[in-house]
C-alpha positions in Angstrom: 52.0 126.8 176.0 53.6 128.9 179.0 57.1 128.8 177.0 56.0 128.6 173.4 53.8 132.4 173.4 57.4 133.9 174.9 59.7 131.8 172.5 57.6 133.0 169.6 56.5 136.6 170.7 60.2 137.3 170.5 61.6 135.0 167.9 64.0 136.9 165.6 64.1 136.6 162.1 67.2 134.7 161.5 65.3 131.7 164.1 62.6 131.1 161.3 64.9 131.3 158.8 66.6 128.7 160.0 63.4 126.7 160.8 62.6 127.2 157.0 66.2 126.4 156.1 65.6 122.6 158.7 62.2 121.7 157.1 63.9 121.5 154.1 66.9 119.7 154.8 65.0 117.4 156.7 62.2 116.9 153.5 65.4 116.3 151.2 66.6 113.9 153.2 63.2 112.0 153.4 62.9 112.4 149.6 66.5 110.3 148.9 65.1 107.7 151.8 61.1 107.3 150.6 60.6 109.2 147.1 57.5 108.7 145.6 58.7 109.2 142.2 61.6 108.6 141.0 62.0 111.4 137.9 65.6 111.5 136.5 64.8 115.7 136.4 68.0 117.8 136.1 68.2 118.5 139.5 70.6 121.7 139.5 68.2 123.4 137.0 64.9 122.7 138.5 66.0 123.1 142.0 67.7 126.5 140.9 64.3 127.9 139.4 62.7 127.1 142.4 65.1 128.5 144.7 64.5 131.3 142.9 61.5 132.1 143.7 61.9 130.5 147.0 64.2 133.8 147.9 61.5 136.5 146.1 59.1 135.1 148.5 61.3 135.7 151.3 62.1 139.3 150.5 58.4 139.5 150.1 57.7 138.5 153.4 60.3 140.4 154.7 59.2 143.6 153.5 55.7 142.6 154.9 57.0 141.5 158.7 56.3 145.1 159.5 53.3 145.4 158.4 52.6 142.3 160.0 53.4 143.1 163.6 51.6 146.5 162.9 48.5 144.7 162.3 49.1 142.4 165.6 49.7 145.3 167.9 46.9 146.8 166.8 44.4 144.2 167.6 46.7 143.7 171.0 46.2 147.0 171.7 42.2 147.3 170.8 41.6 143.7 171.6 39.8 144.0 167.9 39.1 140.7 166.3 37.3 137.6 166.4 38.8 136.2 168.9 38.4 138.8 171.5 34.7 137.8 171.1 34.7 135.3 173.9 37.6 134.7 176.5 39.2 131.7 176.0 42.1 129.6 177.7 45.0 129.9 176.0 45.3 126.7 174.5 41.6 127.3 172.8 42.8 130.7 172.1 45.7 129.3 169.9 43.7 126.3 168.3 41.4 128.8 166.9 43.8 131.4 166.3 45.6 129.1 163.6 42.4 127.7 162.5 41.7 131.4 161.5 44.8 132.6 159.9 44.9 129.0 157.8 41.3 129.8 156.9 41.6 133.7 155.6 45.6 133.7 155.3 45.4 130.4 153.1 42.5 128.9 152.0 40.4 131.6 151.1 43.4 133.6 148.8 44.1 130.4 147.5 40.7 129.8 146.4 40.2 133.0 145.0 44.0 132.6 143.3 42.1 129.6 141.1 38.9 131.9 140.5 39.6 135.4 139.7 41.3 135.1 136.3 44.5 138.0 136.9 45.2 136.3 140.2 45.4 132.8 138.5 47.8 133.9 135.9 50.0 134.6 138.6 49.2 131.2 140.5 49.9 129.3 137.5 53.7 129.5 138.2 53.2 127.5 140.9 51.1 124.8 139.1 53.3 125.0 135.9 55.5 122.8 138.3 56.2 119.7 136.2 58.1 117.4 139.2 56.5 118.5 142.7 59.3 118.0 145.3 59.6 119.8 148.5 61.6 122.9 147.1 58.2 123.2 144.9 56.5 125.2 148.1 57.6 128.1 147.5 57.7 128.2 143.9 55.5 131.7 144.0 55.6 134.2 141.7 56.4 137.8 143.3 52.9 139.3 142.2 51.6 136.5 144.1 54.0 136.6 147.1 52.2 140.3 147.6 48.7 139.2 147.7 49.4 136.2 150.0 51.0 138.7 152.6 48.0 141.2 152.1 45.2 138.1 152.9 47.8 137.4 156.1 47.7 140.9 157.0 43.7 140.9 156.4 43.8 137.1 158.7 45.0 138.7 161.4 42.8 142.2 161.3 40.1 139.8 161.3 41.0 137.0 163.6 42.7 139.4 166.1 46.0 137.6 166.5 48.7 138.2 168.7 52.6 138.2 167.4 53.3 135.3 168.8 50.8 133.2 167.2 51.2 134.8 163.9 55.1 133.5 164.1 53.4 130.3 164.9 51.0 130.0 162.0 53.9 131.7 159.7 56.0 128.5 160.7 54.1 125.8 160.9 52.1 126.9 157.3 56.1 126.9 155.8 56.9 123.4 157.2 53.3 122.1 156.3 53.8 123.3 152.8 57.4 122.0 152.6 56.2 118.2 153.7 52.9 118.5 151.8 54.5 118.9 148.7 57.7 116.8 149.6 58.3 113.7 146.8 58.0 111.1 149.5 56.0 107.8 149.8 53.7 107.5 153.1 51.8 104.2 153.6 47.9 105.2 152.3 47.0 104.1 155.7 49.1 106.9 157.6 48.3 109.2 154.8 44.6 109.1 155.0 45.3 109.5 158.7 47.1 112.5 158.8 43.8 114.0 156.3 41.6 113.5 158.7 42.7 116.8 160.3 46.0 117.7 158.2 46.6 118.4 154.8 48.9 115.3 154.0 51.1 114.9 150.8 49.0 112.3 149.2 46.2 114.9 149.9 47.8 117.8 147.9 49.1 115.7 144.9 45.7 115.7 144.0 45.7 119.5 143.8 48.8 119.7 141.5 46.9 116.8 138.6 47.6 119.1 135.6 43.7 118.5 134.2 42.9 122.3 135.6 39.3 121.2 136.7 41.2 118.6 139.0 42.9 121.8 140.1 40.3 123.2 142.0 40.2 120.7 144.6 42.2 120.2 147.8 43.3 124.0 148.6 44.0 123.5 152.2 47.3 124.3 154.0 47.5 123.4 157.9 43.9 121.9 158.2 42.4 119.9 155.9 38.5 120.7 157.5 38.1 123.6 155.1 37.9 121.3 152.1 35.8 118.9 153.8 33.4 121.5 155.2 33.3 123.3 151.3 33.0 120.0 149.9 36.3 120.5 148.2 38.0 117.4 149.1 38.7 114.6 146.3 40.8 111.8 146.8 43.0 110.4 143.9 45.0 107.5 143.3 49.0 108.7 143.3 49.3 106.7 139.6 46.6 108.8 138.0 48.2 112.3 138.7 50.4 113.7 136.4 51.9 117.4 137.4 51.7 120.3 135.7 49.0 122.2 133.9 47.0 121.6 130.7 47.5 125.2 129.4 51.2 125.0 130.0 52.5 121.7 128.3 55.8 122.6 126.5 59.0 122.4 128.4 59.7 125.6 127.4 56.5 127.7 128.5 57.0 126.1 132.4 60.3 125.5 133.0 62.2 128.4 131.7 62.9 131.5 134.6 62.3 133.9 132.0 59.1 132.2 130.9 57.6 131.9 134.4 58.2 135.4 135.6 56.1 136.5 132.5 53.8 134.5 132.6 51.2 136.7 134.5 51.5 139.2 131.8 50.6 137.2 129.1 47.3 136.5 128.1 44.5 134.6 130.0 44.6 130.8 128.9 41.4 129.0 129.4 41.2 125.3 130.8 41.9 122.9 127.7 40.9 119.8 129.0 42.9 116.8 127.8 43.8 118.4 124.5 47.4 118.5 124.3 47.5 115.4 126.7 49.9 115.3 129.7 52.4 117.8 129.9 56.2 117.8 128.5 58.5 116.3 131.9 61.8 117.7 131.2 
């Protein structure tokens, strides 16, 4: 721990870029050696669209990192936060640091993101995804890119974080999402392994089953605990889940650019059930 808080209290920008950059080379590789599904998509297109986004979530965070280490000194400087409560070793101190930030910075926004109705429209980019792959992660619209920084911001406020864990938790929640919705096949054994304390890929599939009410399961991001504690956690066989949403089924509504950046401004789609029956895959 002695040489990770100084690596990370001083990492520079262009460091977790390249750490982003890694996960997903590394998760494309893994997808061409173990996919899960095998989808014939039109790679250039899909992968472009999600790129897309991919680099509107980075400017977003990028024009947040201020705020962000604001917020950090703050607490630094105050010792405000939840953590200040009791003084811990460092190794406890960074255990429940992240456990913190993945609970306000990720579950809780994400849970609201399915609940309050203007917050999902802009979440439903993300589960429009018809063929989840790792370049999926990121598939954020900007609206939501803002209120995800603003519930980080809020996660470390209340946590009382230092910088350097909050570039640790900022990494590890981009490589987590990256491999968590990577098309790869793990043995159920290993998979049901790593969900004992990690949100594994077989874990998150679940989440992305395009029947909406199968939607609001399985929100975690690091840890999966939170679901288990709120009784959120469903497992589901990897046959039975078909991507996409049920308000969303045409090719045209989730896998046009134009489409997806309106979508938030459109009007408020209720769940549908199986009505229209699985979405279009193209």
């Amino acid at each position: 721990m002695n040489s990770i808080v100084p690596f990370f209290n001083d990492i520079p920008s262009w460091q977790r870029t390249l750490i982003l950059a890694a996960g997903f080379v590394l998760m494309w590789m893994l997808e061409s050696a173990i996919p899960l599904l095998r989808t014939g998509i039109n790679k250039p297109k899909h992968t472009g669209i999600n790129l897309f986004f991919t680099g509107t979530t980075l400017i977003v965070n990028f024009l947040f990192a201020a705020v962000l280490v604001m917020a950090s000194d703050f607490t630094t400087r105050n010792h405000f936060g939840i953590l200040y409560l009791a003084d811990l070793p460092l190794w406890a101190h960074a255990v429940f640091g992240l456990l913190l930030l993945d609970f306000i910075g990720a579950f809780v926004i994400h849970v609201l993101a399915h609940k309050v109705k203007w917050m999902w429209k802009f979440h439903a980019v993300h589960h429009s995804e018809p063929h989840v792959n790792t370049t999926s992660a990121l598939r954020h619209h900007p609206g939501e890119s803002v209120f995800r920084a603003v519930f980080t911001t809020l996660a470390i406020l209340i946590a009382g974080t230092p910088v350097w864990m909050v570039m640790i938790y900022q990494s590890a929640s981009a490589l987590f999402s990256q491999f968590n919705h990577a098309n790869i096949h793990l043995p159920k054994w290993l998979d049901s392994m790593i969900a004992i304390i990690f949100v594994s890929p077989g874990m998150h599939k679940v989440h992305h089953h395009y029947l909406m009410p199968v939607t609001d399961t399985n929100y975690g991001n690091i840890f999966s605990v939170w679901d288990r504690l709120f009784q959120t956690f469903v497992s589901m066989k990897t046959s039975d889940i078909h991507y996409g949403l049920d308000i969303y089924p045409k090719a045209e509504e989730h896998s046009r650019l134009t489409r997806l950046i309106r979508m938030p401004f459109e009007k408020y789609r209720a769940p549908v059930g199986s009505k229209f029956g699985k979405p279009e895959m193209k």
